[in-house]
mmCIF file of the N, C-alpha and C atoms, coordinates in Angstrom:
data_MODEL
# 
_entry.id   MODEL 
# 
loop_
_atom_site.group_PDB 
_atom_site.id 
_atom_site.type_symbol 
_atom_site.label_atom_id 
_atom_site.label_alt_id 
_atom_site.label_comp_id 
_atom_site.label_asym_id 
_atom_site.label_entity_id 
_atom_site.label_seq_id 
_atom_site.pdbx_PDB_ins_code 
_atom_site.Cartn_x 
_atom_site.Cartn_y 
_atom_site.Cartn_z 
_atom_site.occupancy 
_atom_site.B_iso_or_equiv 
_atom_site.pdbx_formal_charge 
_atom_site.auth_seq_id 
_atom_site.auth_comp_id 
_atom_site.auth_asym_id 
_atom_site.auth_atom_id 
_atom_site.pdbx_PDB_model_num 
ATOM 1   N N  . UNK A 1 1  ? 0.851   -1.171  0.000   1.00 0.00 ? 1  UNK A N  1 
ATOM 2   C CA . UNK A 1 1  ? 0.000   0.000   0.000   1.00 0.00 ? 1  UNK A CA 1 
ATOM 3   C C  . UNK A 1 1  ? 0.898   1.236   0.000   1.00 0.00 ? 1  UNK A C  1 
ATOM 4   N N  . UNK A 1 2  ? 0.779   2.247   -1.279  1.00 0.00 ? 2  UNK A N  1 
ATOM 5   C CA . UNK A 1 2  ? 1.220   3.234   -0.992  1.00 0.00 ? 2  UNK A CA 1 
ATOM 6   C C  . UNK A 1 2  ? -0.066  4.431   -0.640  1.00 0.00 ? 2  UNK A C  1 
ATOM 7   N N  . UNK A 1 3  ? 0.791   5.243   0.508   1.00 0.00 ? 3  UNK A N  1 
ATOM 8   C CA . UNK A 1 3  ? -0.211  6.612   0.470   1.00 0.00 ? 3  UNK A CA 1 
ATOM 9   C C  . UNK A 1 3  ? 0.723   7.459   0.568   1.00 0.00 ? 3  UNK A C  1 
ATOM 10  N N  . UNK A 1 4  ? 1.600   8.076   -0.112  1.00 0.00 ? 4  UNK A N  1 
ATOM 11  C CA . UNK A 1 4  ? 2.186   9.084   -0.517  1.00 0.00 ? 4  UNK A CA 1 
ATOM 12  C C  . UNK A 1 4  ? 3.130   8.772   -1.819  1.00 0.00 ? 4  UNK A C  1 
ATOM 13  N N  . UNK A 1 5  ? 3.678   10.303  -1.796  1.00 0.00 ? 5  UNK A N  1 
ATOM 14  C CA . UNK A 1 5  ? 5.007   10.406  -3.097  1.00 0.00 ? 5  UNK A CA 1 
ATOM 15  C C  . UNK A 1 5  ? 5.973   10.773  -2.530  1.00 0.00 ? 5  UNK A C  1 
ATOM 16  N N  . UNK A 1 6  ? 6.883   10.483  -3.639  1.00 0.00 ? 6  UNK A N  1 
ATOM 17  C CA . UNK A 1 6  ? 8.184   11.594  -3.530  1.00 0.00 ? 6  UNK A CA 1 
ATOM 18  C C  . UNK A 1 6  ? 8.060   12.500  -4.207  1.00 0.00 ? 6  UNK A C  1 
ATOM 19  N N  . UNK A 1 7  ? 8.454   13.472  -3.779  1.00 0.00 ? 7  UNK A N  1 
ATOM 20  C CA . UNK A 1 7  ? 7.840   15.154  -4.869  1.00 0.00 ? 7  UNK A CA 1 
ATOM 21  C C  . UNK A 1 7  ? 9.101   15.209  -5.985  1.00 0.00 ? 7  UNK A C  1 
ATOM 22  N N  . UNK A 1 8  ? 10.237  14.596  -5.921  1.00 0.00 ? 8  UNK A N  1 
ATOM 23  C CA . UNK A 1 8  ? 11.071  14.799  -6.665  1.00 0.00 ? 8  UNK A CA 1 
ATOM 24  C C  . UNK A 1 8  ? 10.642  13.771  -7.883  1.00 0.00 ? 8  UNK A C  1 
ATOM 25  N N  . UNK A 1 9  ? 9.982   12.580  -7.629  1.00 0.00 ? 9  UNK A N  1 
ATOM 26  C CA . UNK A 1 9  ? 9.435   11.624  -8.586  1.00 0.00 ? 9  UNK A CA 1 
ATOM 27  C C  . UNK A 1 9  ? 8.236   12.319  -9.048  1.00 0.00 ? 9  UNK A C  1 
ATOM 28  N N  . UNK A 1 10 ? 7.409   13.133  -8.659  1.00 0.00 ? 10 UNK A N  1 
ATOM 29  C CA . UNK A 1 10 ? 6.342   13.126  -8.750  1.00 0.00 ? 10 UNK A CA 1 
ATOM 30  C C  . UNK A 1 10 ? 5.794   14.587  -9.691  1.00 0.00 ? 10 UNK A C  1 
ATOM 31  N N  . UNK A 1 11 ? 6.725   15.264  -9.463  1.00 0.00 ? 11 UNK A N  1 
ATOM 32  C CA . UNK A 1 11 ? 6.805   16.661  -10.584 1.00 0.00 ? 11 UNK A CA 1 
ATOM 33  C C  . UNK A 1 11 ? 6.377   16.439  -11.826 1.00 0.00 ? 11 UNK A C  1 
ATOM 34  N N  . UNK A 1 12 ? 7.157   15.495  -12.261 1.00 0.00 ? 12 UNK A N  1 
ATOM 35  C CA . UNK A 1 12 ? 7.585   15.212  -13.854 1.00 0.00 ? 12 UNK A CA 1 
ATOM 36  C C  . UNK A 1 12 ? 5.404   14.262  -13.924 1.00 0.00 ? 12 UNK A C  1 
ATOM 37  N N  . UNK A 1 13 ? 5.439   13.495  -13.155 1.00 0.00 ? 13 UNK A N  1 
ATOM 38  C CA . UNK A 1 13 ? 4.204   12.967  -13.355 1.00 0.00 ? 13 UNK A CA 1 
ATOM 39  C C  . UNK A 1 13 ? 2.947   14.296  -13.424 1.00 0.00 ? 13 UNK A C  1 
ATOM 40  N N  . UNK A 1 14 ? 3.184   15.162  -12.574 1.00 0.00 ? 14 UNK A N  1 
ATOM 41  C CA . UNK A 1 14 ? 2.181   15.921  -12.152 1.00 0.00 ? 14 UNK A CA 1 
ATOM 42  C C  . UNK A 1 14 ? 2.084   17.077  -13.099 1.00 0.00 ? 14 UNK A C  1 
ATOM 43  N N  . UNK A 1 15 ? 3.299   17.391  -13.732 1.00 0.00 ? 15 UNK A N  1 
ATOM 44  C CA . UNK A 1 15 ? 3.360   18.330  -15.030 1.00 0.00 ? 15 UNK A CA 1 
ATOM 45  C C  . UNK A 1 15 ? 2.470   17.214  -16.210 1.00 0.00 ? 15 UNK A C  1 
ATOM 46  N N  . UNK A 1 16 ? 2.964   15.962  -16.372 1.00 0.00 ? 16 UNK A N  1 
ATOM 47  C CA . UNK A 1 16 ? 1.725   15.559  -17.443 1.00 0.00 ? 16 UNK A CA 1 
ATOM 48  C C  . UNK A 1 16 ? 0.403   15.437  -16.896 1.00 0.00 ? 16 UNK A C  1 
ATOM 49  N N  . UNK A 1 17 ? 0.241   15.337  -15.950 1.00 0.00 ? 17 UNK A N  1 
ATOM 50  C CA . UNK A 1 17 ? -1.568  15.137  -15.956 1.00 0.00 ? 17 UNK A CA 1 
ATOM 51  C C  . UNK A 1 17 ? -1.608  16.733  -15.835 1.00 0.00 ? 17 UNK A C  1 
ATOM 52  N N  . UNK A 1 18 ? -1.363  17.454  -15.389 1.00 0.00 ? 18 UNK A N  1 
ATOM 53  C CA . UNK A 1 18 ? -2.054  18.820  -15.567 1.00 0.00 ? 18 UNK A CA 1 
ATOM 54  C C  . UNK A 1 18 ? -1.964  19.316  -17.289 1.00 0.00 ? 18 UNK A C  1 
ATOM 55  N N  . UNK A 1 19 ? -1.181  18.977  -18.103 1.00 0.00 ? 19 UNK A N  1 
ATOM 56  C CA . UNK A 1 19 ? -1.072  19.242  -19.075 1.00 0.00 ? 19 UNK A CA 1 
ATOM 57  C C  . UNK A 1 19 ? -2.181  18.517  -20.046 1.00 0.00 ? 19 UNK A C  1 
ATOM 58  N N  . UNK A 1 20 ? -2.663  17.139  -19.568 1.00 0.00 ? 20 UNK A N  1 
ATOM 59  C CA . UNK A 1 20 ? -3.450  16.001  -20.358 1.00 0.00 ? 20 UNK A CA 1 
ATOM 60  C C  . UNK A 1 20 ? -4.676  16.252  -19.496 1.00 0.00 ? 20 UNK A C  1 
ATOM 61  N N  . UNK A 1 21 ? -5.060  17.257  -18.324 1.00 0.00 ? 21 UNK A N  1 
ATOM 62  C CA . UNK A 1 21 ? -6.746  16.876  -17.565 1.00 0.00 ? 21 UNK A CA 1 
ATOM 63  C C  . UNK A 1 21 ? -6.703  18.359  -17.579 1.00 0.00 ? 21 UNK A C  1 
ATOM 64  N N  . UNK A 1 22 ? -7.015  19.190  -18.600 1.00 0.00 ? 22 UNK A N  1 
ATOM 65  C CA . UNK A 1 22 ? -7.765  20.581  -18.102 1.00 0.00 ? 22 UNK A CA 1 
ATOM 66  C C  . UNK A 1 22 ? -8.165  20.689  -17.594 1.00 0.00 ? 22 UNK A C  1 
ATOM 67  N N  . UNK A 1 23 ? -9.454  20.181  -16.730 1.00 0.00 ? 23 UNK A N  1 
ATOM 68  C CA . UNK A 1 23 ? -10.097 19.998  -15.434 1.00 0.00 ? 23 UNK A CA 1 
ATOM 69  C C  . UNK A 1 23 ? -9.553  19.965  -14.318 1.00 0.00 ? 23 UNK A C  1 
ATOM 70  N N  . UNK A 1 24 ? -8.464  19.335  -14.314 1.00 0.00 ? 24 UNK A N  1 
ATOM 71  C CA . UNK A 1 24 ? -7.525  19.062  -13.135 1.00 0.00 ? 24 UNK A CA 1 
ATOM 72  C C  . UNK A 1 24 ? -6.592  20.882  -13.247 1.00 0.00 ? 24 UNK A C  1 
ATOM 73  N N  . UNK A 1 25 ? -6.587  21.014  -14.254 1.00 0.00 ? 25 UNK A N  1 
ATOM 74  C CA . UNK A 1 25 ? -5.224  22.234  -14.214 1.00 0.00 ? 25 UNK A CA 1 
ATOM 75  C C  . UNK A 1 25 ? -6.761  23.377  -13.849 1.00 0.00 ? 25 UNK A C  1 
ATOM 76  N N  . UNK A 1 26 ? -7.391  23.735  -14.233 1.00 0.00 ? 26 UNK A N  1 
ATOM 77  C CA . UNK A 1 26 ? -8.430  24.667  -14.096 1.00 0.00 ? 26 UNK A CA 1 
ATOM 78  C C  . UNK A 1 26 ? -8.807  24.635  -12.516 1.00 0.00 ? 26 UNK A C  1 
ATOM 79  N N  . UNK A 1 27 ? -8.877  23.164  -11.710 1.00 0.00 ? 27 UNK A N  1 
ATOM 80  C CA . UNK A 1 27 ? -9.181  23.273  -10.502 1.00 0.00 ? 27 UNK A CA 1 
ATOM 81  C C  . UNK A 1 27 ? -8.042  23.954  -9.590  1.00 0.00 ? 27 UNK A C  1 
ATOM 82  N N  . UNK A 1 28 ? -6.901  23.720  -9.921  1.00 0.00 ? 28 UNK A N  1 
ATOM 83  C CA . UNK A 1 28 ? -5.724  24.318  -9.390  1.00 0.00 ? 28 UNK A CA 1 
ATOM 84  C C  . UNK A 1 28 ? -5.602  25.316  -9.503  1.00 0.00 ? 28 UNK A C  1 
ATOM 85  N N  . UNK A 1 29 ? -6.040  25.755  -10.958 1.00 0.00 ? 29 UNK A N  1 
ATOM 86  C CA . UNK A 1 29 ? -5.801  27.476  -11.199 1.00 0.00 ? 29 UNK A CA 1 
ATOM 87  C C  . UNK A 1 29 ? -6.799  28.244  -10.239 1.00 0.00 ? 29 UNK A C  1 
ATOM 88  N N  . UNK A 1 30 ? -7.858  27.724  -10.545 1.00 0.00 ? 30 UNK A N  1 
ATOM 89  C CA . UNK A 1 30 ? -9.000  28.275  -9.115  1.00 0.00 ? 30 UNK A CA 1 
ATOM 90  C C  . UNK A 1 30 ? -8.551  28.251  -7.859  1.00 0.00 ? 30 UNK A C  1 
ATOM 91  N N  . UNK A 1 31 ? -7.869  27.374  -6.970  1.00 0.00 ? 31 UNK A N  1 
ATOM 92  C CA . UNK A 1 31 ? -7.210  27.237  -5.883  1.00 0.00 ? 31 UNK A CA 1 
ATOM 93  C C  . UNK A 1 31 ? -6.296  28.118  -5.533  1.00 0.00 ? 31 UNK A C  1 
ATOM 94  N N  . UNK A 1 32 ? -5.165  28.285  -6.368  1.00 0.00 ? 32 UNK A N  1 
ATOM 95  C CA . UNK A 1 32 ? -4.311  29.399  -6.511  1.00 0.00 ? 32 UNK A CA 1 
ATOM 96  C C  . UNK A 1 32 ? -5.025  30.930  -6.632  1.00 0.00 ? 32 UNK A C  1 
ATOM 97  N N  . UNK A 1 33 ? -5.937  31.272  -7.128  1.00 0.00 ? 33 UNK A N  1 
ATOM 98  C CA . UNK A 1 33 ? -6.466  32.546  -7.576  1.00 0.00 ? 33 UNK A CA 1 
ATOM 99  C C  . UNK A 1 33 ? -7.331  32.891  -6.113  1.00 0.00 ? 33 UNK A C  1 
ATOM 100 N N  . UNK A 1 34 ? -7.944  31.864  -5.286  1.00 0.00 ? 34 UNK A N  1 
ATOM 101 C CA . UNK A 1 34 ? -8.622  32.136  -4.081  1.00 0.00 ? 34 UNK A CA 1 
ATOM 102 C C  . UNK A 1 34 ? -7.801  32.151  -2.828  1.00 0.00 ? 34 UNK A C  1 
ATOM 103 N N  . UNK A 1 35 ? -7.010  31.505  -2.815  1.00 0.00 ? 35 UNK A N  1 
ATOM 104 C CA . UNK A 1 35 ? -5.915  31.400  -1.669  1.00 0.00 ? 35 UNK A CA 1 
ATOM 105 C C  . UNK A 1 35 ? -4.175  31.676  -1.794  1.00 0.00 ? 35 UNK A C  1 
ATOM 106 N N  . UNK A 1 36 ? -4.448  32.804  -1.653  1.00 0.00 ? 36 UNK A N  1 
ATOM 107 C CA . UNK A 1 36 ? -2.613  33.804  -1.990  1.00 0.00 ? 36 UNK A CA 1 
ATOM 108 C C  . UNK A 1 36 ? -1.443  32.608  -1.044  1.00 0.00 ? 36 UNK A C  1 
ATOM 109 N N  . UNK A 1 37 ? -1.790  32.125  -0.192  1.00 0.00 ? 37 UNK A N  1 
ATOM 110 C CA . UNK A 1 37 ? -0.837  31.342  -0.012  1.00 0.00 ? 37 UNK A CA 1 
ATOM 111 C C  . UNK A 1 37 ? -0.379  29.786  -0.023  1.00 0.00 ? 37 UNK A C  1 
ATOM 112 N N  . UNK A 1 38 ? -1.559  29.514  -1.089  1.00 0.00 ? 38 UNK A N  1 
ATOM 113 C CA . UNK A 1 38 ? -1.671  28.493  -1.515  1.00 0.00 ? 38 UNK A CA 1 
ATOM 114 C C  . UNK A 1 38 ? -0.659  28.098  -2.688  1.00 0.00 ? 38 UNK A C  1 
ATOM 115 N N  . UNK A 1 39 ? -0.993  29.618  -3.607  1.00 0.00 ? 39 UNK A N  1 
ATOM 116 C CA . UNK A 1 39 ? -0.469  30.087  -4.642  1.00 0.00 ? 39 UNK A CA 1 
ATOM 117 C C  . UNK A 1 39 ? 1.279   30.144  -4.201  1.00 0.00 ? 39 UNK A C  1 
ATOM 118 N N  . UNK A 1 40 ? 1.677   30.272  -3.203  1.00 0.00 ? 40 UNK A N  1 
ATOM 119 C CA . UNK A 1 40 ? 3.163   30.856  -3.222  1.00 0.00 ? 40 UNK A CA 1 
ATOM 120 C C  . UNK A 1 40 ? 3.205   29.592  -2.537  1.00 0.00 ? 40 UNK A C  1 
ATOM 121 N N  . UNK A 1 41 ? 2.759   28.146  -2.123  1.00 0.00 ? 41 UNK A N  1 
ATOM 122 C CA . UNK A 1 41 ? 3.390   27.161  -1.844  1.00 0.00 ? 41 UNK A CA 1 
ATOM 123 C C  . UNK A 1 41 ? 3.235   26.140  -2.857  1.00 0.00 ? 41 UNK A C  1 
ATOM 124 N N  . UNK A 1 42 ? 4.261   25.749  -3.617  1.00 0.00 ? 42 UNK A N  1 
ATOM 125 C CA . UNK A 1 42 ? 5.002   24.883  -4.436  1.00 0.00 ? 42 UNK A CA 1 
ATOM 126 C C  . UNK A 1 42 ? 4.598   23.390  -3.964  1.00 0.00 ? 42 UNK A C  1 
ATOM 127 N N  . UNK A 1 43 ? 4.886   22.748  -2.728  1.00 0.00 ? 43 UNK A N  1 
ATOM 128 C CA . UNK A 1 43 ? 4.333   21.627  -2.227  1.00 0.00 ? 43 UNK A CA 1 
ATOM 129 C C  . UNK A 1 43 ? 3.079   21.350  -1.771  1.00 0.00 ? 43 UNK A C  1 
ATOM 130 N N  . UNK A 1 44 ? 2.543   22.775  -1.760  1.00 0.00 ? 44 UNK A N  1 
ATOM 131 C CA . UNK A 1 44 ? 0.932   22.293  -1.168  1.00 0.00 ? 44 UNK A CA 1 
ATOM 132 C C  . UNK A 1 44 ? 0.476   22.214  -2.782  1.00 0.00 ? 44 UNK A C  1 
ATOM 133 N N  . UNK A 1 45 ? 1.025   22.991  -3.633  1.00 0.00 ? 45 UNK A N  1 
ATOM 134 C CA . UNK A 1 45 ? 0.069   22.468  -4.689  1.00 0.00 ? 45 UNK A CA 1 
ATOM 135 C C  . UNK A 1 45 ? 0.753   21.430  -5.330  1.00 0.00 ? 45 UNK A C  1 
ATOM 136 N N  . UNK A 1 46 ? 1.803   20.775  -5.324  1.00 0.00 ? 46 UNK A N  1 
ATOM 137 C CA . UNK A 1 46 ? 2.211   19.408  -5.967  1.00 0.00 ? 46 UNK A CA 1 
ATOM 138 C C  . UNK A 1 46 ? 1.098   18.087  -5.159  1.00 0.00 ? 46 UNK A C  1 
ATOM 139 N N  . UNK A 1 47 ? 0.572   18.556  -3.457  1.00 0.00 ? 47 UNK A N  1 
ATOM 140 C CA . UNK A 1 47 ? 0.107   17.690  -2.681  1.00 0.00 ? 47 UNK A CA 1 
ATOM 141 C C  . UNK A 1 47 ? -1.426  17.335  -3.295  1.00 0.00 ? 47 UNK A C  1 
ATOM 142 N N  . UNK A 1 48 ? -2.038  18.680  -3.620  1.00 0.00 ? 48 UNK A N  1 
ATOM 143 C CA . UNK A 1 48 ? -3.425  19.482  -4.289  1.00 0.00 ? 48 UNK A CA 1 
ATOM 144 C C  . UNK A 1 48 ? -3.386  18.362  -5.612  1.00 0.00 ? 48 UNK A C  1 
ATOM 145 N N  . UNK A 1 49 ? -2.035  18.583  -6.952  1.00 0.00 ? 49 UNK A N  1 
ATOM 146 C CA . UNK A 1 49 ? -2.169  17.133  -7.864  1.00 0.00 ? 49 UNK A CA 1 
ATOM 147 C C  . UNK A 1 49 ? -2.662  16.141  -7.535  1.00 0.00 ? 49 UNK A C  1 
ATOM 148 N N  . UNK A 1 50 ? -1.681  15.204  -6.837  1.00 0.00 ? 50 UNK A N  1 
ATOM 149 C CA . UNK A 1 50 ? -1.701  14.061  -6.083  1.00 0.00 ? 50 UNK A CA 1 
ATOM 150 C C  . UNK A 1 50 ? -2.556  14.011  -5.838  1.00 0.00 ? 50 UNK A C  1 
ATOM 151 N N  . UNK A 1 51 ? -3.468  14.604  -4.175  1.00 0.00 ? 51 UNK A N  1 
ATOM 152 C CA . UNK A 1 51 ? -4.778  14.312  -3.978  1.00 0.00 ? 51 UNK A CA 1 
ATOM 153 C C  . UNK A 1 51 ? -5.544  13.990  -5.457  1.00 0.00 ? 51 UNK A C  1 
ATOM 154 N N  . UNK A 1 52 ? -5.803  14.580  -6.028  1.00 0.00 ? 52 UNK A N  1 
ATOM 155 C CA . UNK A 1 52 ? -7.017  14.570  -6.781  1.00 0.00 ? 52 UNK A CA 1 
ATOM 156 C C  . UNK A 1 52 ? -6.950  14.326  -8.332  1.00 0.00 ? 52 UNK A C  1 
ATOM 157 N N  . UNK A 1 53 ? -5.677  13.753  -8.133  1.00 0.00 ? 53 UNK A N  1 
ATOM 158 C CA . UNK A 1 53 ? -5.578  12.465  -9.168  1.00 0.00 ? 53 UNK A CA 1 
ATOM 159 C C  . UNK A 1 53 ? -6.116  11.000  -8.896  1.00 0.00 ? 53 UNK A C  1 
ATOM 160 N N  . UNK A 1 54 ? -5.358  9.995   -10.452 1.00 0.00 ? 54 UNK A N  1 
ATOM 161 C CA . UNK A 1 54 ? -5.771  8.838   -9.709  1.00 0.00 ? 54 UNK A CA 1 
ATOM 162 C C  . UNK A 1 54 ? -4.616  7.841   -8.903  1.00 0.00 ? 54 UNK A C  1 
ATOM 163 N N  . UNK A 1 55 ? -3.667  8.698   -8.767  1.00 0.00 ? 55 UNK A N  1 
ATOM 164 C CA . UNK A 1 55 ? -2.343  8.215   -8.117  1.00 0.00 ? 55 UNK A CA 1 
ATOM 165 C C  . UNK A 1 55 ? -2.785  8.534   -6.782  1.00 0.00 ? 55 UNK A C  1 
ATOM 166 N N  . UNK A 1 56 ? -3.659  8.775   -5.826  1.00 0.00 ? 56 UNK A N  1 
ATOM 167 C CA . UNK A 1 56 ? -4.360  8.988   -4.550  1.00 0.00 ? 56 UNK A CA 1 
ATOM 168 C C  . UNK A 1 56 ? -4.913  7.697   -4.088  1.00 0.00 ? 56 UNK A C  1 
ATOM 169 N N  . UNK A 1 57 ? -4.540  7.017   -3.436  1.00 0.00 ? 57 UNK A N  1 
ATOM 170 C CA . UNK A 1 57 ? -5.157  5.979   -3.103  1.00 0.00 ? 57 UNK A CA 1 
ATOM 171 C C  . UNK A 1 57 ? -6.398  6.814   -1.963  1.00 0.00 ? 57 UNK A C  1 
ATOM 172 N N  . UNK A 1 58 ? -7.414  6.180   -2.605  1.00 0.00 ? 58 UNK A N  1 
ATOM 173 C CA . UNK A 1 58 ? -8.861  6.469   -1.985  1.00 0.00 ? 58 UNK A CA 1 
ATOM 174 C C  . UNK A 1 58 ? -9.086  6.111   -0.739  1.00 0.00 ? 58 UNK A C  1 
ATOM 175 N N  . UNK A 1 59 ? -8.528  5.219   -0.504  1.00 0.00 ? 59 UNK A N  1 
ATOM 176 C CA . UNK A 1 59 ? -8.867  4.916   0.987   1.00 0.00 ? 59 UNK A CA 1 
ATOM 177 C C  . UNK A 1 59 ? -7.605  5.070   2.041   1.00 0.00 ? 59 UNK A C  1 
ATOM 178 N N  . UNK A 1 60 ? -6.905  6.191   1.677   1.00 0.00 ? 60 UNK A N  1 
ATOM 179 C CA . UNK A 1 60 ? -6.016  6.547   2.464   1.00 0.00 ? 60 UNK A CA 1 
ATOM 180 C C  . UNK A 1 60 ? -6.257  6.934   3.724   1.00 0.00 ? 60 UNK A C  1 
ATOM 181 N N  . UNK A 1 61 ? -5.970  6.708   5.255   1.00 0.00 ? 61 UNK A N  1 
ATOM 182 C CA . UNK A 1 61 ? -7.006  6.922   6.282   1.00 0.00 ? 61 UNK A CA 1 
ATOM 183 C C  . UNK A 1 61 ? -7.990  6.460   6.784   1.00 0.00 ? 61 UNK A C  1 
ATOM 184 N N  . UNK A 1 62 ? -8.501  5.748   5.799   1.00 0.00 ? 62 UNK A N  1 
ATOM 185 C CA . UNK A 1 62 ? -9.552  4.171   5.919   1.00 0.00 ? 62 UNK A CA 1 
ATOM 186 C C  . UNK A 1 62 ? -9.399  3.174   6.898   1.00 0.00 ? 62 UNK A C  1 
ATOM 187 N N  . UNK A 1 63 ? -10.397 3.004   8.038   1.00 0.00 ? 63 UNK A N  1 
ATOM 188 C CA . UNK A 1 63 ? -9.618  1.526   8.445   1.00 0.00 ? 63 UNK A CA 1 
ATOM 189 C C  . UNK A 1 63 ? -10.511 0.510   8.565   1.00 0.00 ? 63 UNK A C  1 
ATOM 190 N N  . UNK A 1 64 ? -10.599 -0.764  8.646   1.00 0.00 ? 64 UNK A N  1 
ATOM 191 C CA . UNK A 1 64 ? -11.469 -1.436  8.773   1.00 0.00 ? 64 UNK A CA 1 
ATOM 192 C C  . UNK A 1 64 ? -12.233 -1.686  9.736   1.00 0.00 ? 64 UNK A C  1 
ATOM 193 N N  . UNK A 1 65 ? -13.179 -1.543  9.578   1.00 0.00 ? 65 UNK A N  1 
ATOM 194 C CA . UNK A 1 65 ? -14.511 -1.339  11.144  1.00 0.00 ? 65 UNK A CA 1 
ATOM 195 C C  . UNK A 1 65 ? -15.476 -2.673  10.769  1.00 0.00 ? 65 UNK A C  1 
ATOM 196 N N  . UNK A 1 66 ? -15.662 -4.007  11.768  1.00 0.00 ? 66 UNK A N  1 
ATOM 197 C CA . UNK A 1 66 ? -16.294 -4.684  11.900  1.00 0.00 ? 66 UNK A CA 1 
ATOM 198 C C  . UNK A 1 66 ? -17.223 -4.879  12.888  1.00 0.00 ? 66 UNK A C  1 
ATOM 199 N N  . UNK A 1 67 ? -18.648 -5.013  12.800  1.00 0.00 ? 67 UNK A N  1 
ATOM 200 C CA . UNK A 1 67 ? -19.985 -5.583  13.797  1.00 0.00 ? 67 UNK A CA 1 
ATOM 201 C C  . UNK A 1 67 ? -19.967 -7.309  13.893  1.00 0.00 ? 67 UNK A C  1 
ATOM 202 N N  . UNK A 1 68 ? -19.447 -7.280  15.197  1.00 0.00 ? 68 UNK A N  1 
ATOM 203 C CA . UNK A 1 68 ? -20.448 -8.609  15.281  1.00 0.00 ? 68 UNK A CA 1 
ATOM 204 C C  . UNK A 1 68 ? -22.103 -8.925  15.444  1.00 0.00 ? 68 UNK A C  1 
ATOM 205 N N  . UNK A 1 69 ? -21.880 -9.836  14.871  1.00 0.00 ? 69 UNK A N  1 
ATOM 206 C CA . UNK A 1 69 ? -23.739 -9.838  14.707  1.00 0.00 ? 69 UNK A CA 1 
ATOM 207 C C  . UNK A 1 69 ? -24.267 -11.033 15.513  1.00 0.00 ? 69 UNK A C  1 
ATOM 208 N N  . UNK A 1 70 ? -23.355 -11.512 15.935  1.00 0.00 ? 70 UNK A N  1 
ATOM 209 C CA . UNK A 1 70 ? -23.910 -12.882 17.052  1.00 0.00 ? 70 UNK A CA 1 
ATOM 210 C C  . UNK A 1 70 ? -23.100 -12.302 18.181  1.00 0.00 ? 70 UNK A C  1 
ATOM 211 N N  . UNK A 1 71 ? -23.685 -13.180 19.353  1.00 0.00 ? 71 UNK A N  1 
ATOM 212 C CA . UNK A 1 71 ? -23.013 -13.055 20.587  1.00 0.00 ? 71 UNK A CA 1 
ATOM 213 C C  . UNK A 1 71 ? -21.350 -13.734 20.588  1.00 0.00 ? 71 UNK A C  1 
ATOM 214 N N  . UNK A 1 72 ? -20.365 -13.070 20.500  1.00 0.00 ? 72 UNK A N  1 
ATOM 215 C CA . UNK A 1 72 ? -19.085 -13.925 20.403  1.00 0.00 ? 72 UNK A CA 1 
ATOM 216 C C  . UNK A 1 72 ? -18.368 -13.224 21.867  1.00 0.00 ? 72 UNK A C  1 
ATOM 217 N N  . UNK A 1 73 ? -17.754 -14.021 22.605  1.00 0.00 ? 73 UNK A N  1 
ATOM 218 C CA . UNK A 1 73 ? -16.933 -13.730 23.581  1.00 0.00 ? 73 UNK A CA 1 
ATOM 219 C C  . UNK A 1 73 ? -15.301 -13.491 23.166  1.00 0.00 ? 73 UNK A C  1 
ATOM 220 N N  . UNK A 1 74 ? -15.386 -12.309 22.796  1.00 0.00 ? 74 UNK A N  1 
ATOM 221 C CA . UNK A 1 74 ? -13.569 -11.942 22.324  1.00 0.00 ? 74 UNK A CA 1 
ATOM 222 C C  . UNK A 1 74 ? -12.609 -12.580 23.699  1.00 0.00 ? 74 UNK A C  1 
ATOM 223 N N  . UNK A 1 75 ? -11.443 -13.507 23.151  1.00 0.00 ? 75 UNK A N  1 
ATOM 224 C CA . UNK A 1 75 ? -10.438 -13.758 24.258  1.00 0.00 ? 75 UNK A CA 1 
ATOM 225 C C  . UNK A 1 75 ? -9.411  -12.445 23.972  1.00 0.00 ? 75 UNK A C  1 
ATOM 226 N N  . UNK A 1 76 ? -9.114  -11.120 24.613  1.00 0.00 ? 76 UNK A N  1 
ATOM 227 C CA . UNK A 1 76 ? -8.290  -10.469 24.008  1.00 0.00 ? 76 UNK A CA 1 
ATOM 228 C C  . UNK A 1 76 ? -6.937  -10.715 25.325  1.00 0.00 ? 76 UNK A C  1 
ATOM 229 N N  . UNK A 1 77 ? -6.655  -11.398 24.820  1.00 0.00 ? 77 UNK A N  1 
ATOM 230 C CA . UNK A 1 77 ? -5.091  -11.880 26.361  1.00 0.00 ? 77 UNK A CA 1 
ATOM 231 C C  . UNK A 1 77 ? -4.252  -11.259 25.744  1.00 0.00 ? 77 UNK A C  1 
# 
């Protein structure tokens, strides 16, 4: 499981999808234009790519939550 990058690997990736998803580059440009210091940080918006690409694993933060549905006596020793 990965849930992150390396930003030094990840430039070169993140310059082609913004170049190949107008959508993706237009959402950024909006981001930058509303938040001045969003705009002057370089890693929050390489992070801003990432997120909301499909190199984001979706269930990053996810954990698995189970119900028992019968009566079971957990041994937790």
């Amino acid at each position: 499981m990965k849930e992150h990058y390396s930003a030094y690997v990840f430039e070169d990736t993140a310059t082609a999808l913004l170049k190949n998803n107008p959508e993706l580059k237009s959402k950024l440009e909006a981001k930058k234009s509303s938040d001045p210091e969003f705009a002057k940080n370089g890693a929050a918006q390489l992070d801003f790519v990432y997120k909301n690409s499909d190199y984001y694993e979706k269930t990053h933060n996810r954990y698995p939550v189970a119900r028992l549905v019968t009566d079971v006596k957990l041994d937790l020793k």
